[in-house]
N, C-alpha and C positions, 0 to 999 in steps of 0.2 A: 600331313593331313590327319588331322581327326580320328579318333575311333570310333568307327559305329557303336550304340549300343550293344548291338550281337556280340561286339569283339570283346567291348567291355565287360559282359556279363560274367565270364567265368571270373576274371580278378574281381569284381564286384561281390561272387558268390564266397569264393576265396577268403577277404577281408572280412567277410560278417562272420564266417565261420572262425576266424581267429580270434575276434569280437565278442562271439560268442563261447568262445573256451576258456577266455579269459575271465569273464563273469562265473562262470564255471568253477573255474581254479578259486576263485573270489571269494563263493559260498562257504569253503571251507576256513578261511582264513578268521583270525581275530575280531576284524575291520570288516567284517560282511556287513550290505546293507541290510537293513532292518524297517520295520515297521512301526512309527508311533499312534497307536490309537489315543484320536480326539475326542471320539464320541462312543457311550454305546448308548443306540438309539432303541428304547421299548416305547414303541408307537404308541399314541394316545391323541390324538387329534379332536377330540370331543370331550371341551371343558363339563360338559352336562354329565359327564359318564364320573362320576365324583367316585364312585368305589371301583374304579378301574383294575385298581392295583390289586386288590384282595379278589377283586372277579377272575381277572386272568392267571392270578398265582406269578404275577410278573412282579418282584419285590425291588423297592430300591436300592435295596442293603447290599452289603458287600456280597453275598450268594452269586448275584451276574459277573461274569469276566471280573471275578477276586485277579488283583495282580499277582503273577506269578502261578496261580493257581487254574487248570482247564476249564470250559466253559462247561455250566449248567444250565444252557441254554433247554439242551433236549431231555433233561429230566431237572425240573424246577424244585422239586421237591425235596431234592437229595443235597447232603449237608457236605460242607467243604472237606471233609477227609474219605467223602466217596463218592469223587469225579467219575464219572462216565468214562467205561476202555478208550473209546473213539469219542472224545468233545468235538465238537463243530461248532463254528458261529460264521455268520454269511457275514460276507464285508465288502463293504462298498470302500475303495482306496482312490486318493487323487493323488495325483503326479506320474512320474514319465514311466509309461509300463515295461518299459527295459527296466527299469529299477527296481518296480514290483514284482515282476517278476521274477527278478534277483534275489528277492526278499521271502518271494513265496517258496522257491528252491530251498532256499538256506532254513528256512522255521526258526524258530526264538525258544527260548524257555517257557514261552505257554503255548506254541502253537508249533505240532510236527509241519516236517517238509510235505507240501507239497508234489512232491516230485514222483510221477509215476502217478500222483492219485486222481486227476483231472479226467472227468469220461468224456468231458466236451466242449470244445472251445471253438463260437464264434465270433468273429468278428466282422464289422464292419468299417475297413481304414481309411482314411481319405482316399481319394481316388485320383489324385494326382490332376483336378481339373482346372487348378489356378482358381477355384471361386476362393471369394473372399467373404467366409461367413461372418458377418460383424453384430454383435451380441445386441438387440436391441432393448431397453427397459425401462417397464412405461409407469410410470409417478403418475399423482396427480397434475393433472393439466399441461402434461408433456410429456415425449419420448425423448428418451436419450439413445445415441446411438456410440456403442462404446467399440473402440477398435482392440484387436485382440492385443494382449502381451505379446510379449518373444517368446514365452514359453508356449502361449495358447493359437501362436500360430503356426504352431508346429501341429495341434489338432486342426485349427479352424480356415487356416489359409490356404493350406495346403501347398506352403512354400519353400520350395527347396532349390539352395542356388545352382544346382546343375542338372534340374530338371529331371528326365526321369530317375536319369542316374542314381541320383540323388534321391528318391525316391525308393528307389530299390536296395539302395544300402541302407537306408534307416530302416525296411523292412526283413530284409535275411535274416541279422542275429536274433529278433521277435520270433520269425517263426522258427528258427534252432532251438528257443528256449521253450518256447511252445510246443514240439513235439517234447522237450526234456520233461515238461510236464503234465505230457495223456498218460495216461495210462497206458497197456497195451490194446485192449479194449476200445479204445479212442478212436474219437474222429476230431477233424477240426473244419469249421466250412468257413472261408473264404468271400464276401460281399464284396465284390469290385462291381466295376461297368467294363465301359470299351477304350476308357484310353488307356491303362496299363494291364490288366486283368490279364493278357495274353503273355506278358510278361512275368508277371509272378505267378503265373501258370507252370513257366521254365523253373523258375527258381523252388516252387514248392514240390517240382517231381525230383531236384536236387535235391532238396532236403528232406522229404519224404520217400520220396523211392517213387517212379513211375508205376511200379504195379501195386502201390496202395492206393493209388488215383480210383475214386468212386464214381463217380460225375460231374460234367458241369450242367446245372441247373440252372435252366431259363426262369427269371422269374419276369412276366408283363407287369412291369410298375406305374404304367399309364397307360390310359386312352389313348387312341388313334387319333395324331395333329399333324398339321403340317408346317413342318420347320420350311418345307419350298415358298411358302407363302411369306416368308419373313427373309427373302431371299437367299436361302442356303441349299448348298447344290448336294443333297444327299436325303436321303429316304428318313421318314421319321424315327427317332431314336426311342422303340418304346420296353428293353428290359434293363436288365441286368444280371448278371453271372456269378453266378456261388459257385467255387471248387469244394469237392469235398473229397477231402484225403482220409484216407484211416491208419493209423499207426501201425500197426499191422494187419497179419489177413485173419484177426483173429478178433475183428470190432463187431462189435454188437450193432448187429440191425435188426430193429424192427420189424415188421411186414405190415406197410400202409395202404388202405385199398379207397378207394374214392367211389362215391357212390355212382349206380348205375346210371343211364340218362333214360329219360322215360322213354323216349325212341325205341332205344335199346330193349327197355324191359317190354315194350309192345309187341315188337318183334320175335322176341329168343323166347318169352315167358307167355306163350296164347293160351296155355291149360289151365282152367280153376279146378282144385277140386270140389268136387257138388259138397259134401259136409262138411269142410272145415272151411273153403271158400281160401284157400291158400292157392298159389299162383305156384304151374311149376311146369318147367319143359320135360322132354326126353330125351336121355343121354345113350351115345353110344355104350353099349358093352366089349366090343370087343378089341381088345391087345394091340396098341397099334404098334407096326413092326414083328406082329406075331415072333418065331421062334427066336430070330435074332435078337429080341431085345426081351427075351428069358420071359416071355410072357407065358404061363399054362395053358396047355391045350385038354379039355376035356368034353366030357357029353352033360348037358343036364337039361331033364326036362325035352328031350327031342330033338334039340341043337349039340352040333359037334363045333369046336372052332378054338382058334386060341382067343383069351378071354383078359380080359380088363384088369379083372380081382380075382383072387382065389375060390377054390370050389364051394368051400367052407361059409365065405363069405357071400357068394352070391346064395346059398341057402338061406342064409341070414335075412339075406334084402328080402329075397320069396316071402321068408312067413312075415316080413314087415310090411308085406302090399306094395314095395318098393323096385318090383318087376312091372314091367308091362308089357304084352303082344297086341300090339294094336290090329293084329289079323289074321285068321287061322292060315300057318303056315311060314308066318313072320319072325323076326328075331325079335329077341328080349330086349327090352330098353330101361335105362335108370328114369326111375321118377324122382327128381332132380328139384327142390325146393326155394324159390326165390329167396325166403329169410332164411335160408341157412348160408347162403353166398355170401362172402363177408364184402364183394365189390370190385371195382376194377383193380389192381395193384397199380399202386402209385408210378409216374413216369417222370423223366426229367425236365420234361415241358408245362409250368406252374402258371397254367392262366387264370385260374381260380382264387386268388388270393387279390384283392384291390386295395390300390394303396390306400392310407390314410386321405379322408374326404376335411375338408377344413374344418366341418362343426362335429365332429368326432370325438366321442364321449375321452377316445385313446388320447387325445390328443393334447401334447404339452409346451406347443410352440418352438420345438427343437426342429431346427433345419433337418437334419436328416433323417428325422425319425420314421423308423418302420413298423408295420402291420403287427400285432400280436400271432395274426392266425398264421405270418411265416415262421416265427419263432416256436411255438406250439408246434408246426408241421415239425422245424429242424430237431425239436429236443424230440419230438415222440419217435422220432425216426433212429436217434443213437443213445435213448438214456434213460431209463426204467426210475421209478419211485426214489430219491435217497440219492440218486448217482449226486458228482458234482460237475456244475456249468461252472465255465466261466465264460466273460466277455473282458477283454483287454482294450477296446473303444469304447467303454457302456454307453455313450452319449445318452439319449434320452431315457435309459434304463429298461427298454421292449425286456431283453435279454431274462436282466433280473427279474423283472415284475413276473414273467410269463413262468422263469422256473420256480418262481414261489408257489403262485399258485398251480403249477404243477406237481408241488411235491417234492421240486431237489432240493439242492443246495447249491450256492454260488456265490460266484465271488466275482464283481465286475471294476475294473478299472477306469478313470479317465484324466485327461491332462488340464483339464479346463474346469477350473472353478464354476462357471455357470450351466454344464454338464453336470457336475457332483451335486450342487442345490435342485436342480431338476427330479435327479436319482433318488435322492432323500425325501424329497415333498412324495414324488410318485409311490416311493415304496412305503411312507406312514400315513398315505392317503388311502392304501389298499388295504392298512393292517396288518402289513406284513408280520412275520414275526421278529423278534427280536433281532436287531445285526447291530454291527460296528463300523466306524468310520475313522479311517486309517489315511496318513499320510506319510510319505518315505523319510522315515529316519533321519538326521542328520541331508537332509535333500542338500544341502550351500555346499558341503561337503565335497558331494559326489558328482556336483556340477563343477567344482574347483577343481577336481580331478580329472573329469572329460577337458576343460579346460586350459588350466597350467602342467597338467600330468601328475601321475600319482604318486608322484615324492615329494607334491608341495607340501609345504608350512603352511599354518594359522597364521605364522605373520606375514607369510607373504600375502594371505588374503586380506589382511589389514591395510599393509604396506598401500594396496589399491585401492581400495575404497577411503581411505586417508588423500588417496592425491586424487581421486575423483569428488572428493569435496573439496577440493582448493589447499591440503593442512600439507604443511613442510613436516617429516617424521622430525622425534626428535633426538638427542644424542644418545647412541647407543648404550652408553655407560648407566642414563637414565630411563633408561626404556630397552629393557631385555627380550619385552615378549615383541615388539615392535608395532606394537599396539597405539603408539600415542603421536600427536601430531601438533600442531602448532600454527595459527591463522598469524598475522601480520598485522599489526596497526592497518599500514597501508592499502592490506588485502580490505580491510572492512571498513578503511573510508574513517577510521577515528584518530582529529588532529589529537586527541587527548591521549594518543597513546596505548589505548586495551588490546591487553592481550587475550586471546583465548586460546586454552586447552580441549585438545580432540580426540576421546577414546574412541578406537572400532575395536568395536566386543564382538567373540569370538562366536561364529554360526552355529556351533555347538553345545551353545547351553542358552539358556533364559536371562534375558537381562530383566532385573527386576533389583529389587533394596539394595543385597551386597553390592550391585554394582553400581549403584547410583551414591551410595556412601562412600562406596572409594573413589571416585572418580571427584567426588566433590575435596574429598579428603587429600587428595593430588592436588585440585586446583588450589587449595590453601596453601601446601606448602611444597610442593614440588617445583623448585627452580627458583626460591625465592616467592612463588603463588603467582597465580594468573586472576584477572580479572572476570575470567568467566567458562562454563565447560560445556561442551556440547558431548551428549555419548549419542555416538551410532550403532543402533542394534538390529540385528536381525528376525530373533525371535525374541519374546515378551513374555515375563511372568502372566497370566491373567489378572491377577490385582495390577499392575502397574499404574493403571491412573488411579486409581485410589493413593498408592505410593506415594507417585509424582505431587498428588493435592497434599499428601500429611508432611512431605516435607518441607513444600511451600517457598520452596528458593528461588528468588529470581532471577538467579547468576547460572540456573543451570534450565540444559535445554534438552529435550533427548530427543532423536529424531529415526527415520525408520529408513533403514536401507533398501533399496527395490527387492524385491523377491527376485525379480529376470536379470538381476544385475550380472551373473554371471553367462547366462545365456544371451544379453547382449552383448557384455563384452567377447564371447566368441563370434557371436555373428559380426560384429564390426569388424575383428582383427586387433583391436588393442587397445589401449587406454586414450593414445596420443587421439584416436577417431570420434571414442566414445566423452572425450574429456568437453565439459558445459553443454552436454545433453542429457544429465543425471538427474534428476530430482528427490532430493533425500526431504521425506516429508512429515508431517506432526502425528502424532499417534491418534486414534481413534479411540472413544471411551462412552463409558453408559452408566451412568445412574440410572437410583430406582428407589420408591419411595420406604420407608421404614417396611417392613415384612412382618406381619402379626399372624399367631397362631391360634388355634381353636379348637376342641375338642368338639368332638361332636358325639350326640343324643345318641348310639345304637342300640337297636333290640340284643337283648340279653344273651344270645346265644352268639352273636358277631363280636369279632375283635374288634376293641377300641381304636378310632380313628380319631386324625387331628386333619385340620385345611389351615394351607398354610397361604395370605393374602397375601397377592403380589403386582407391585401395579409397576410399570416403567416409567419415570419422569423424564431423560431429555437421554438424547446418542447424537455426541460430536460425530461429525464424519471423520474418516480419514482421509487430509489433504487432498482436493479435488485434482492437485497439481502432479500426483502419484499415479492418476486413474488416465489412461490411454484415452483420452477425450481432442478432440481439436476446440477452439476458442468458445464457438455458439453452444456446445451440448455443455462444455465446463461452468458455463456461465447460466445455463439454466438448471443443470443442478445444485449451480450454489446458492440461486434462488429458492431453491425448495429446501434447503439444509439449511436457511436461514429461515423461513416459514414456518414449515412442518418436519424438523429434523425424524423424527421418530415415522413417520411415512418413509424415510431410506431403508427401514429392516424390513429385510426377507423373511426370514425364519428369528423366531427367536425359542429355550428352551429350559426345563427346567431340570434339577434333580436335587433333591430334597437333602442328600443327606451326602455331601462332597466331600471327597477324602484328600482332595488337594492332589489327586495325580490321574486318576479318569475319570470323565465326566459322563453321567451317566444321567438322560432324560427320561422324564418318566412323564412330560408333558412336552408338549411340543405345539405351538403354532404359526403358520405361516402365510404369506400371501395367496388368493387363490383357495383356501380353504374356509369352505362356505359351514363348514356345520360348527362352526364356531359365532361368524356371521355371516352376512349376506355381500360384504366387501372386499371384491378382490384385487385394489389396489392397497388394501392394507393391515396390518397385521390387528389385530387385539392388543389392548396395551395394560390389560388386567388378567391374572389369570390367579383360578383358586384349586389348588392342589393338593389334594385329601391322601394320604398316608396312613400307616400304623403310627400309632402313639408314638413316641417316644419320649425317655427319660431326661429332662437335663437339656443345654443347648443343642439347638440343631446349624448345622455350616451350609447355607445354603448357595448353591450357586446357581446365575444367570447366565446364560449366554446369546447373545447375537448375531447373526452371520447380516448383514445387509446386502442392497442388490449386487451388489460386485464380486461379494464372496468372501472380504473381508471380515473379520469375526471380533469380538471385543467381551470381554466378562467383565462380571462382580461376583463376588463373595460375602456373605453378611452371615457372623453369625446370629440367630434366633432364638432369646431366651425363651423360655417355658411360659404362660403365659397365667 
């Protein structure tokens, strides 16, 4: 028979904690994961704001996140050999937050550990409900309706093969690493519902300790409906449950008071004063519990009794007018002042906060998105000016937005590319200030490892992806890294005999020129020469299609290996399952018209500026056949990529002055962003981006992310003009 859950639960808690030690041990090691920053993002959403850069003191030059060198984020002023003691830059990261997490423990040579520094972390994780959130995106004159990745249904499906179980081991080693990184001061709240909530209620007084348990907090997330009317035998479903833990007994709370009810102030509050027209009851004076509870007993004024305040004190009130005898013979009473009450003290039951209403200025079309004003309650409750938030689900970015404009600092994760474009619109739609945009390191890696185990080979990761595109490897004598593969006449249907050669390039670097020259340089003379080469790559220089066009060969093919490839081959079980369900697909690329510069006219006393013109001319997609679609949505977005290709960008961005290793915008725009135009099915396909002078060429780069999340550059240098 079966285990209950119950039963399961301690080997359950058990596992994650050795899960968790392991990533642990991890952090210190050589091979720790790390974090690649993609972007740094200095918002600028409004092409009309032409001296942005010189307004905000937000420069594009190497001064921001200098590689290698601490962020001068929080003093812009100060020159790279006098970083700030404590650098900070808020980061939005995509991929799997046991990673980043990982990542954030361990720190890099520009950025300390996290560990210990975290005052506040919530999240809200799937809730184990079987929904199946499927990303919808609406083009001109249709919606597509996109099914998640393997990766992204691990956020969006909420699909796990042994159900809660299941569930509950992907979330234990989280929250392990997540107490590793509060502070002590720390709290962490918990967004569930009712189908597992009770259960990793158990598992978090495991891993936190039962007596740092704070509350569970009701929050009503809807109106009163009736589920009975839709034939279901059970009472309407209308909160949800936030745990909130504190890492120790030593976390910073707040004191939140809600205001009175006017009821209330009619009743308790009947006195005006006649001169100042101020509203105030009368309070007892005297000591409750008298001697036992040390309270003084003296005389003043005619009354003997033990007393409330000290003697000292209630002299004080006297000459303040702050006694009163409402009748010869009476006792003294406090005059008690409405505005000086600061309100009820908050309570665990939050009716007061309404969800998001559909035409809600908040609102970003993200399934689970929540209220700002809970977020704002939860941070002002455990985190002062400066603290750091994090959120390890950011989904629609509540989290982030609300600790900006509150004041902190933060750092939010998510597994879902259309979560992270959400993040980024939302936070350079509000102005934020300056952040980065981070992705897990070597990610093929670390997935090859949960996968085949942590003593695999780069060739063995070849080895696979070579026979899940059809290629026989080939003799070892000729192929050391085991990198290379071999299609068959027969396999590709030519009585003429062609052969082709098959590199899978290694997840850990960039395929780009070197590797597209050797691979070609193989297929000439390696084995006597093949008739033709296909490279499989994983990640991509950004130049690449520019590459691909100057080399102009049409013997050579390069094509793009799935990003989930290794998250579906653990979900299937193996190759033999997963083998002619692969789709290895065409790269995706962007032109853009010649880039012209311009100095401009300024008054005498301002720094010289240049606007640098930029207009988009055409964005291949990448392979419709790559994109989780079924037949009808595949087929009408390749109606629209054959159309209006340039209506598939989401975002696109600029940065003036590229160093060829982070990309730093200093322009930015996106779908949805009207102060640019008035269309929010489509991006601006011109933008004019005003800079300081410079001397000499400038290296400029493009970048694109479109609706799926996929991203594609250019590079053009820009001479002087």
């Amino acid at each position: 028979m079966p285990k209950s859950l119950l039963e399961q639960l301690p080997d359950i808690v058990a596992n994650g904690r050795k899960q968790a030690e392991k990533i642990l041990e991890g952090i210190e090691s050589r091979h720790r994961v790390g974090l690649q920053t993609r972007e740094v993002v200095l918002p600028a959403r409004d092409t009309a704001v032409q001296d942005w850069v010189t307004q905000q003191n937000r420069t594009s030059q190497r001064e921001v996140f200098a590689p290698g060198q601490a962020s001068l984020i929080e003093n812009p002023q100060a020159t790279l050999g006098a970083a700030p003691e404590a650098p900070w830059a808020n980061r939005l990261i995509y991929g799997d937050n046991l990673l980043a997490m990982a990542a954030l423990l361990a720190g890099d040579e520009n950025t300390p550990s996290l560990r210990g520094k975290v005052d506040l972390i919530y999240i809200d994780p799937p809730f184990d409900s079987k929904a199946d959130y499927r990303t919808k995106v609406t083009l001109p004159g249709v919606e597509i309706e996109q099914k998640p990745t393997v990766i992204e249904q691990f956020a969006y499906s909420d699909t796990w093969s042994d159900g809660t179980a299941s569930y509950l081991a992907m979330i234990t080693p989280r929250l392990i690493l997540m107490r590793e990184l509060l502070a002590d001061t720390g709290s962490i709240y918990v967004h569930l519902d009712w189908h597992v909530g009770h259960y990793v209620k158990i598992v978090m007084d495991e891993v936190f300790g039962k007596d740092n348990f704070r509350n569970e907090i009701i929050w009503k997330r809807t109106a009163s409906h009736s589920d009975s009317g839709q034939g279901a035998q059970h009472l309407g479903r209308q909160h949800d449950v936030i745990y909130w833990f504190a890492k120790t007994e030593n976390a910073l709370v707040n004191p939140i008071y809600e205001p009175y009810s006017q009821e209330y102030i009619d009743s308790a509050y009947k006195h005006v004063e006649e001169r100042s027209g101020r509203k105030y009851q009368l309070d007892n004076t005297s000591g409750p519990g008298g001697a036992q509870k040390g309270n003084p007993y003296y005389e003043f004024m005619g009354v003997s009794k033990y007393w409330r305040y000290s003697k000292e004190r209630i002299e004080r009130l006297y000459k303040e007018g702050r006694l009163i005898k409402s009748k010869t013979g009476s006792d003294w009473r406090y005059k008690r002042y409405l505005d000086e009450m600061p309100g009820v003290p908050l309570q665990s039951l939050w009716l007061d906060i309404a969800p998001l209403q559909s035409q809600s200025a908040q609102r970003t079309n993200y399934a689970t998105q929540k209220p700002e004003r809970l977020l704002e309650r939860i941070i002002s409750i455990s985190t002062r000016e400066n603290s750091v938030v994090a959120d390890f689900n950011g989904g629609s970015g509540t989290t982030a937005s609300v600790a900006e404009k509150l004041g902190r600092r933060w750092v939010t994760t998510d597994l879902g590319k259309p979560a992270c474009m959400i993040m980024r619109k939302r936070l350079i739609d509000q102005e934020a200030k300056p952040f980065i945009y981070q992705a897990i390191g070597d990610y093929q890696v670390e997935a090859a490892k949960a996968t085949l185990g942590r003593d695999f080979r780069i060739g063995d990761l070849s080895q696979i992806v070579l026979s899940l595109y059809g290629a026989l490897p080939l003799p070892a004598d000729v192929n050391p890294q085991r990198n290379l593969g071999q299609i068959s006449a027969y396999a590709y249907g030519n009585s003429k005999g062609s052969k082709t050669l098959v590199l899978a390039d290694s997840p850990n670097k960039l395929t780009g020129m070197a590797t597209l020259k050797k691979a070609i340089a193989q297929r000439d003379n390696l084995m006597g020469g093949w008739d033709r080469v296909v490279v499989l790559g994983w990640n991509f220089e950004p130049s690449i299609g520019e590459t691909i066009t100057a080399l102009n060969d049409s013997r050579l093919e390069v094509l793009v290996i799935p990003p989930d490839l290794m998250d579906r081959l653990k979900k299937k079980g193996g190759i033999d399952k997963l083998r002619g369900q692969v789709r290895f697909s065409s790269l995706q690329y962007l032109t853009i018209e010649p880039i012209t510069r311009q100095v401009s006219a300024n008054a005498s006393d301002a720094p010289p500026t240049e606007t640098l013109n930029i207009k988009l001319k055409n964005y291949v997609l990448l392979s419709p056949e790559a994109i989780n679609l079924d037949d009808a949505n595949r087929q009408a977005l390749q109606q629209v990529a054959n159309k209006e290709p340039l209506a598939l960008i989401e975002y696109w961005a600029v940065d003036p002055d590229y160093d060829g290793k982070v990309f730093r915008s200093v322009w930015q725009d996106y779908r949805g962003n009207t102060a640019n135009d008035a269309d929010v099915l489509r991006v601006v396909t011109q933008a004019q981006v005003t800079v300081p002078v410079k001397r000499g060429p400038r290296k400029v780069c493009v970048r694109v992310v479109n609706v799926f999340g996929f991203e594609a550059e250019v590079v053009a240098t820009v001479e002087a003009s």
